[in-house]
N, C-alpha and C positions, 0 to 999 in steps of 0.2 A: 526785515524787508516789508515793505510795503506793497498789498495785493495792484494797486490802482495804479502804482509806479514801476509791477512789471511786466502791467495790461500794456501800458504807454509806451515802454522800451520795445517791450514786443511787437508792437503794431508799427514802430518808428521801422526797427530791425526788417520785419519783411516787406514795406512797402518801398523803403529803401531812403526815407527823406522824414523830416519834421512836418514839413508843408501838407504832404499828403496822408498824413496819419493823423494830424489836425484835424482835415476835412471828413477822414471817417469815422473819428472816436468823438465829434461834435466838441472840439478842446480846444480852447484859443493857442496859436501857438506856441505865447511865451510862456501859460501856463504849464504846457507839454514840456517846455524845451526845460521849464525851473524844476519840475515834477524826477525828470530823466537824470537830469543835473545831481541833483540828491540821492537820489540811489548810486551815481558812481562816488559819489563822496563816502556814502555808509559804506562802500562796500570797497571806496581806496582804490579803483584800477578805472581807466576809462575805457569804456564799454562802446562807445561809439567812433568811430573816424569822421571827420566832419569837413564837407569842403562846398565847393560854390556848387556842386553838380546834387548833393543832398548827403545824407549820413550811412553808414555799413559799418556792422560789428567787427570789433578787432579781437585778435586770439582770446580773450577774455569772453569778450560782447557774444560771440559763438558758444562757447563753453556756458554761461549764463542763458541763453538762448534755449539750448537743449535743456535746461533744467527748467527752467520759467514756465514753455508750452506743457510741460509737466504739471509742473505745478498748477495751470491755471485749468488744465483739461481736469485736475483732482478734484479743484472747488466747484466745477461746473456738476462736475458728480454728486458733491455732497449736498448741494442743492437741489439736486434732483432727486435724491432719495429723500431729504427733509419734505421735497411736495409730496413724495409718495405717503405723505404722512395724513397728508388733503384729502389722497385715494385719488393723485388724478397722474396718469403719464405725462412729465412733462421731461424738460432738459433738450438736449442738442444733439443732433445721432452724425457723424459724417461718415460717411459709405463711399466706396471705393468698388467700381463696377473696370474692367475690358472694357475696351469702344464698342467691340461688337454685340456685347452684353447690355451695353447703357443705350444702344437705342429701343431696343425690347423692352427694358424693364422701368426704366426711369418716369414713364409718364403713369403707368399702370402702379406701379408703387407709391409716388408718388399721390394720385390721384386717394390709392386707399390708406395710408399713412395721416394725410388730411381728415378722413374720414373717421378714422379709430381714436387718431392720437392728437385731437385738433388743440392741444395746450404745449404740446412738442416741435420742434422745427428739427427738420433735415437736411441735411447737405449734401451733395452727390458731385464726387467727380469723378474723371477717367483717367487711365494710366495703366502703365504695363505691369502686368503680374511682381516683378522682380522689385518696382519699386513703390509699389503699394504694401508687400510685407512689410518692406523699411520702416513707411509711415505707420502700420499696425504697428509697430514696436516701439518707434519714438511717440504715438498717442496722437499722429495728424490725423489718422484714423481708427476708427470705433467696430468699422468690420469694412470687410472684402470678400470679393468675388474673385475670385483666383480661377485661372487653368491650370490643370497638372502639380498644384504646390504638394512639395515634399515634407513629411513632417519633423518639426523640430519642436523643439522646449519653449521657446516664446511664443509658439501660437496654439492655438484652441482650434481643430479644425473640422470641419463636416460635411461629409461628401452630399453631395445634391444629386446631380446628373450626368448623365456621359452623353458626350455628342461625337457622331460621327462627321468626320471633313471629308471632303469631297476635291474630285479634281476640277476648276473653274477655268473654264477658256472661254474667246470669244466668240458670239454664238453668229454664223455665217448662214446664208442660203436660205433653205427651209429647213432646219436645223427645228428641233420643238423646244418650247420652252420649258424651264425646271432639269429635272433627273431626267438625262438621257436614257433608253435602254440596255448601251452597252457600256461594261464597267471595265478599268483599267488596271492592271497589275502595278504595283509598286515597284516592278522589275521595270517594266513601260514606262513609268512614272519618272525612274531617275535619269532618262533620257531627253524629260522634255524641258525646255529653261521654264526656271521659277520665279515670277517676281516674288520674294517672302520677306517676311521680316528682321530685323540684326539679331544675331542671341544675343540675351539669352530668353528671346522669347520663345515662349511655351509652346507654338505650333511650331516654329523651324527649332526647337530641342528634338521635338517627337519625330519631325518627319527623316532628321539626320539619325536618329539613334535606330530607326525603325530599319533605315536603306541599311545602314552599315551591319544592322542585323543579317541582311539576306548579300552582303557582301556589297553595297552600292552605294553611290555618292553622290547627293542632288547636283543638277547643272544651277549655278544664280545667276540668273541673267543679273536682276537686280536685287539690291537690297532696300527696302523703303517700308517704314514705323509706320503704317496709317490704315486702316484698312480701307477707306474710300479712295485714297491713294494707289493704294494696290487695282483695286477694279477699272479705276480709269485707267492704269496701266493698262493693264488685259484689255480693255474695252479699247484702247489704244495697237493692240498687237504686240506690245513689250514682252512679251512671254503670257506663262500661266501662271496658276496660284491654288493654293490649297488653305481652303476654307469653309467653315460651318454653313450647312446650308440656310439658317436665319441670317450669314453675316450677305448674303446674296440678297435674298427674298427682302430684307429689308435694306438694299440698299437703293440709291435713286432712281437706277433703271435696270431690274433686274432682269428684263426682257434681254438685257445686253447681253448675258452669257448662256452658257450650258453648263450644266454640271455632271459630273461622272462618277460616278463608285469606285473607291479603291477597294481593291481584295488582295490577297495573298500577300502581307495579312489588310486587312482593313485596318484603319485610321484612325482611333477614334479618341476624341480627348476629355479628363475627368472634370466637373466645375463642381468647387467648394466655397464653402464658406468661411470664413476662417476670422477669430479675434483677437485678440493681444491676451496670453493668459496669467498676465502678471501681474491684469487689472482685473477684477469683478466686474461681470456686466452688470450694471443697471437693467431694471425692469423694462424701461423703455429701450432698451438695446435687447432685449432679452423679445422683447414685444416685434422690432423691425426686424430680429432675425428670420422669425415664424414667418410675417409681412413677404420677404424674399423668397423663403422657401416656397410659399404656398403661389408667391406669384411667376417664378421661373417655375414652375411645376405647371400651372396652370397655362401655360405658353408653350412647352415643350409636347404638352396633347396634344395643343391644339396644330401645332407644327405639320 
């Protein structure tokens, strides 16, 4: 197999069409389409479905797919340990942050990752704990920021920080801003509607496993994936919410709420690191894990 023919299948496959994988691999498209062509010939099975609306992998094209981003994430490795040969960090890092995590840290890391590792690029997305381990295992990703991950055999993982969540209403009257000074029991708690998240995310695991500890069981008003979703909720009246007090502080108007201490017990959730341990990191992974550490540390002070 040819490394160039299954850059081209791969970029056809997730962008969903020839047209548009042309325009980002800078490849005329009939070059693309004759390139793709010959690999399902070498390999006897056709790889792609093809019709007026663009192309998607067939049971095969899938099966090739998972192997291929493999493969190409290895070479991207091995290239980057050969510059370490130069002495210089280079290669492709992609990081996997929570929403509520990626507005804190993404500019601030980012800004010092330019600074350290200017021969290096990074990538940063968001997503929910449950399917960003996915991606650490299939190799979309190089590391994550996890809440709550449990440990298994496929990941490497390193505790960072614990955050306490709080109870977040809308804030009425002369109400002050920030941490109110009276705090709410998780017996109180499971009386009041929750806007929270679907499982199996990390805070509605905790906040269910926590009630049913002391015999109790959340009201959902709603369930809704977002966290700026959730606040305009709340900031709407929809109910309340349970959440980290940076996922507040830094959201658009955080004047909008009030916040409350849970106790008996209190709230509080683990944030890790975590890699795929079935690959070797790289230096320069090895280099932006520090990068995180030292920058959700230096945020969590300053908190």
């Amino acid at each position: 197999m040819d490394l160039r023919q299954l850059e081209y299948f791969v970029r056809v496959a997730e962008l969903g069409g020839f047209t548009r994988a042309s325009a980002a691999l800078g490849v005329a498209q009939p070059a693309l389409s004759r390139q793709v062509r010959l690999l399902e010939v070498e390999l006897r099975q056709n790889l792609l479905a093809r019709d007026g609306r663009g192309a998607v992998p067939t049971d095969a094209g899938r099966l090739l797919l998972a192997h291929a981003r493999g493969i190409l994430h290895q070479v991207a490795r091995a290239r980057e340990e050969l510059g370490r040969v130069r002495g210089a960090l280079a290669g492709r890092v992609a990081v996997g942050f929570p929403p509520s995590l990626a507005r804190l840290l993404t500019v601030p890391l980012t800004r010092a990752f330019r600074s350290q590792m200017p021969d290096a690029t990074i990538s940063i997305g968001e997503g929910l704990s449950a399917a960003m381990q996915e991606s650490l295992v299939n190799g979309r990703l190089d590391i994550a920021v996890l809440y709550n991950v449990r440990p298994c055999p496929e990941l490497d993982i390193m505790a960072l920080q614990r955050e306490d969540l709080f109870l977040v209403q809308k804030r009425t009257g002369n109400q002050p801003e920030g941490v109110a000074a009276t705090s709410i029991t998780l017996k109180a708690l499971a009386r009041l509607p929750l806007v929270i998240p679907s499982r199996p995310n990390a805070i509605r695991m905790q906040v269910e496993s926590e009630m049913a500890g002391i015999g109790c069981r959340p009201v959902i008003a709603l369930e809704i994936d977002g966290v700026s979703a959730i606040l305009d909720l709340v900031a709407d009246g929809a109910g309340c919410a349970v959440l980290s007090r940076n996922a507040v502080t830094n959201s658009v108007k955080p004047s909008s709420y009030t916040l409350r201490a849970i106790r008996g017990p209190a709230l509080r959730t683990q944030i890790s690191m975590a890699a795929s341990s079935q690959r070797p990191a790289t230096l320069t992974q090895q280099a932006t894990q520090n990068l995180i550490r030292d920058t959700l540390a230096n945020i969590m002070d300053k908190a």
